[in-house]
N, C-alpha and C positions, 0 to 999 in steps of 0.2 A: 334848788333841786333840779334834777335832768327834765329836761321838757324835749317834744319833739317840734321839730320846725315845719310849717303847714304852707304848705305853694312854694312857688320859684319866687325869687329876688325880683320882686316887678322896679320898672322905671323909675321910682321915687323914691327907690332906697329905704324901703322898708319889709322885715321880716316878720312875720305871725307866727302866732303861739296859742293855743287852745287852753284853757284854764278852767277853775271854779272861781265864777269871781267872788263867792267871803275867803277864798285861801291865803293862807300866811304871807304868801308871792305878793299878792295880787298890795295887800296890807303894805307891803315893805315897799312896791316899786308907788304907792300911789304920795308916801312919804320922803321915797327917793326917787325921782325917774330919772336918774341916771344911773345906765346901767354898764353892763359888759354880757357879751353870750361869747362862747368858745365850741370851737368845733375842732376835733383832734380825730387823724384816721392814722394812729401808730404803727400801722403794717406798712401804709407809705410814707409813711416820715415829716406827715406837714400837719401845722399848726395853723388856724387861724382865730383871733382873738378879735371882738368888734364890740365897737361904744357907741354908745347912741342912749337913746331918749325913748321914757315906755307909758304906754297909757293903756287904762283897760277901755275895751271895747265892745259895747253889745250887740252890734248891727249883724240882726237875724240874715239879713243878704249876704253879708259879706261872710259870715259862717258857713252860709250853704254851698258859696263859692268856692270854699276852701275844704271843706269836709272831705273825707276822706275814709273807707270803711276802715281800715288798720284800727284808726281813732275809739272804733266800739269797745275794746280792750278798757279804755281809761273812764268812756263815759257811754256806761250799756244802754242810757235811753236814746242814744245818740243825741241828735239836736234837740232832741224832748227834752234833756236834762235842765234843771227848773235852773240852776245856777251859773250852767256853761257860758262861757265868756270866751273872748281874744284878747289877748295883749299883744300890740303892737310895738313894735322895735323901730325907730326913725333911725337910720345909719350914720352916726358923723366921720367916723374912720373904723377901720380896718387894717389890722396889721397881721402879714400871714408869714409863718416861715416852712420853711423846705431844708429841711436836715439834708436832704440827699446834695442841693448844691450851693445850700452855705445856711450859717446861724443867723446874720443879718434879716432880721425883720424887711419884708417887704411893703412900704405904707401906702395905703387909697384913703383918699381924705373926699368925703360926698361935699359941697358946698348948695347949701339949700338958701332961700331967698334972705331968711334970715342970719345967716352968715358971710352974704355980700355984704 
């Protein structure tokens, strides 16, 4: 399901996500964490598509870091909310295209310690 992305792409190549952690997501990545997330902006014609590795996260710090008021939409107690969680994205590649100057995937491959 659509989720939104919460902070910048910090140094370690990992993306957050805001969640409920009993939801169906949270079920499915903690059985699969191998995932995919897609980001498409059709007015400019680029794609980009990223795989990686997810795990939920309950670290009240790292939530407060990342919060953001938009977010009271999804979850009105905000941080109060009894179940809110993060699901983290560890980045292995990223493949992005640009329709405007060509269909060739463009690839970034993250290499983390454990894939030296």
């Amino acid at each position: 399901y659509p989720m939104s992305k919460s902070g910048d792409l910090n140094s370690d190549a990992t993306l957050w996500f805001f969640t409920y952690g009993g939801s169906h997501k949270v079920t499915e990545v903690e059985h699969h964490p191998q995932v995919n997330v897609s980001f498409v902006s059709p007015e400019q014609q680029w794609f980009i598509s990223i795989s990686g590795s997810s795990q939920l996260v309950k670290d009240r710090n790292k939530m407060r870091e990342l919060w953001k008021p938009e977010l009271q939409t999804w979850f009105p107690k905000g941080l109060n909310e009894p179940d809110i969680a993060l699901l983290n994205v560890k980045i292995n590649q990223v493949n992005y295209w640009d329709s405007v100057s060509s269909f060739k995937p463009q690839i970034i491959s993250f290499l983390t310690p454990s894939g030296l």
